[in-house]
N, C-alpha and C positions, 0 to 999 in steps of 0.2 A: 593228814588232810588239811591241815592249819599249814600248813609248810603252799599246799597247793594253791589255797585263794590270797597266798600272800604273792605268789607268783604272777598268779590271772589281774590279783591289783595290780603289781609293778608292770607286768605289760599290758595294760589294759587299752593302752592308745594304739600298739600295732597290733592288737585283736581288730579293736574296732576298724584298723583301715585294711586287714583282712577280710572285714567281713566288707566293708564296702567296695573293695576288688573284687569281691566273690560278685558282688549286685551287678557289679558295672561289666565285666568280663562276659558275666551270662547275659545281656541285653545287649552286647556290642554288636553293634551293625544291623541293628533289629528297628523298623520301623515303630514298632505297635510298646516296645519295650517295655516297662511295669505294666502296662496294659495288659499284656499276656498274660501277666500272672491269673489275670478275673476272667480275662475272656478262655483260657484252656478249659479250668476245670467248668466252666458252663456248657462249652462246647461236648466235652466229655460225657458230663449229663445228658442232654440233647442227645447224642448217640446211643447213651446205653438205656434209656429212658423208652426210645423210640424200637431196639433190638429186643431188650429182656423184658419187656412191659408187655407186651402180646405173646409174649412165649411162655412167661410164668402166670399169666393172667392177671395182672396191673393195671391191665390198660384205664379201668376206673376208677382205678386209687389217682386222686390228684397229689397227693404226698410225697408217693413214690419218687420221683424226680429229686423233690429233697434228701428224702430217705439215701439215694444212692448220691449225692454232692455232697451228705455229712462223711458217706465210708472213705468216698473216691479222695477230698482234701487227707482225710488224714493217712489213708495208706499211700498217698502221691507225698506226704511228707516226709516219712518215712524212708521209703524207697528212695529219693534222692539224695537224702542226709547220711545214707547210709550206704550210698552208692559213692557219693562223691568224698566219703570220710574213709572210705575202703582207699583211693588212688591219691588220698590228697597227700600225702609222703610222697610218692613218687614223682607230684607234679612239683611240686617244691624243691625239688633237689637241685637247681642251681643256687637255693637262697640257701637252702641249710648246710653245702657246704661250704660258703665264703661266710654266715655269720652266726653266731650263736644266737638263738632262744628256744627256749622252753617248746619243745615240739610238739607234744602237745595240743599246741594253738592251732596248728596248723586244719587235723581235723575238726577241732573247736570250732572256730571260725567256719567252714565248710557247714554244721550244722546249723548255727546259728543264722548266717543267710537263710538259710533254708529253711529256717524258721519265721523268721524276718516275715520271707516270701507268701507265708502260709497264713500268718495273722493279714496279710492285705486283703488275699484269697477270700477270707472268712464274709469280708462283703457282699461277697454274691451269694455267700450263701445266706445271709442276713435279708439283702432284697428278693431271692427267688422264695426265700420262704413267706415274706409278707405279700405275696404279691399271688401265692398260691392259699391266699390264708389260714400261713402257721405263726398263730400270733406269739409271744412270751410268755413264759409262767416264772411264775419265782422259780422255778427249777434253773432257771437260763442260768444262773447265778454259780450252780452248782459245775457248771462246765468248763470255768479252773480247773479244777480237778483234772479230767481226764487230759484236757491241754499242756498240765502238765508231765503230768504221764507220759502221754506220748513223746514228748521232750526228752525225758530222763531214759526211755526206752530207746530213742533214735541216738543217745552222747551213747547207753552202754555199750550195743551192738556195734555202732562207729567206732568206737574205740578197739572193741577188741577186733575188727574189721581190717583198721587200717595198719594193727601189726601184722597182722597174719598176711596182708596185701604184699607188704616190704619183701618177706620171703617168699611167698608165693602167690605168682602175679597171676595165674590163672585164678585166683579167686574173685576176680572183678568180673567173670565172666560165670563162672560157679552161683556167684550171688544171683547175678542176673534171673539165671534159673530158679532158684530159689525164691525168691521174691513174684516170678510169676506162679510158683504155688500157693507163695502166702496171700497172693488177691484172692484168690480162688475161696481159700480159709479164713478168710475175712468179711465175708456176707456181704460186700460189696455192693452188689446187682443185685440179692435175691436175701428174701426174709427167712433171718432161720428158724422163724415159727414155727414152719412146712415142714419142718426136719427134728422135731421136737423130742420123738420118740427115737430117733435112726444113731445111728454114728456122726453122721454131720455135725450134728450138736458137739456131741463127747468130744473130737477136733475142736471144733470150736473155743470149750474152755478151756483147752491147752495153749491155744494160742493169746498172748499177753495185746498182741494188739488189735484184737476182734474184742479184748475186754474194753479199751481206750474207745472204737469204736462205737461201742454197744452201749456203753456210758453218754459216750457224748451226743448218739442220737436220742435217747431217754432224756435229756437236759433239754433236746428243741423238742420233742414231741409231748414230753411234760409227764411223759411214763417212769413206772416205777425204776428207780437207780438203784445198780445194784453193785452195794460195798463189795461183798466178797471179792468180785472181777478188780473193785478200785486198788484192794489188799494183796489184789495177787498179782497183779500189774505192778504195782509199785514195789513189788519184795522184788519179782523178776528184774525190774528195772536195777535195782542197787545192785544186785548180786553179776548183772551184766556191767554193770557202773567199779565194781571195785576188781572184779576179774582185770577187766579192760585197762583200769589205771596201772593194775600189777603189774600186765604184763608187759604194758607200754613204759612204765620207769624203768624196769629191767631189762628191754633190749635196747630202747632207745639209741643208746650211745656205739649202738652197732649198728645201727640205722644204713648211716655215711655209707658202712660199705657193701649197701648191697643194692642202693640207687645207684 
């Protein structure tokens, strides 16, 4: 592990302009460019705000809207970091085979952006919560935490993502699917109060990032935090975190031939 962040130090300069190829590549030729970042997931709200709000019976929760911009940020952070750390071997393969580094960085970098992206994000959810008045509590405090959670969730899965990607490429498409289940199992839209007593639930705390989720709206709503979810989020995380390094030092160097 000492061997790993001596590496991440010595190439710390082409991480970072990794990561700022990642910023510039995804806003190229884009009018509105960082902009987008705050205007999507608002937009996003607005839709499912306006869909699932009369259908689940919301419509007088003014929170609501919050409620669903806390799930929708961090399962949109998720999904991309983990989507684009799935193909980022593959997109690279002209650089990696004219020059040596640490491959690794490659979907590093790809989450990192995308993390980047998601701390900007966080402003709108900052002023549509003031503005819908969801003031701060010292809980707000507490929501490091699941921030970073979600992080070490998004590197594990990525990692072991973007090996399994190199060999088999129908995974980028596999995932896809995948990931629209795990909206689904992520309470996203809809409070799993309502489902308290059902199966819905029992899902639910199998899922590692409906705990990130569920955490991190209890920080803005100033409701009770709940460790267990923080402990079990974070073991899942490592245990995705050291699989994914394994198996990624071990093929790496067969990488080459199978871009």
């Amino acid at each position: 592990m000492g061997k790993l962040f001596a590496h991440i130090h010595r190439y710390r300069f082409l991480l970072g302009e990794l990561v700022k190829k990642g910023i510039k590549l995804k806003y190229r030729r884009s009018y509105l460019g960082l902009f987008w970042t705050m205007l999507e997931p608002l937009l996003n709200m607005i839709v499912l705000s306006v869909v699932f709000g009369p259908l689940l019976g919301y419509s007088n929760d003014k929170t609501f809207p919050v409620y669903i911009l806390a799930g929708r940020l961090l399962y949109t952070l998720f999904s991309q970091g983990t989507k684009e750390a799935t193909r980022s071997i593959r997109v690279n393969a002209a650089m990696i085979k004219k020059v040596y580094v640490p491959k690794y960085l490659y979907p590093l970098s790809y989450i990192l952006y995308n993390y980047i992206l998601f701390l900007i994000s966080l402003v709108v959810l900052v002023v549509v919560s003031l503005i819908l008045g969801i003031f701060p509590t010292w809980q707000v405090l507490l929501s490091v935490i699941p921030l970073i959670n979600v992080f070490l969730l998004t590197l594990g899965v990525g990692m072991i993502l973007s090996t399994i990607g190199v060999y088999f490429r129908d995974m980028e498409y596999l995932w896809n699917v995948a990931l629209t289940l795990l909206f689904y199992c992520s309470a996203v839209f809809y409070k799993v109060e309502k489902y308290a007593d059902s199966m819905v639930a029992w899902v639910m705390k199998l899922n590692p990032l409906f705990s990130c989720i569920d955490n991190f709206r209890s920080c803005i709503f100033g409701t009770e935090f709940n460790w267990y979810y923080t402990l079990y989020c974070f073991a899942f995380s490592v245990i995705c975190i050291v699989i994914g390094a394994l198996a990624f030092y071990k093929k790496q160097d067969e990488f080459v031939l199978h871009i």
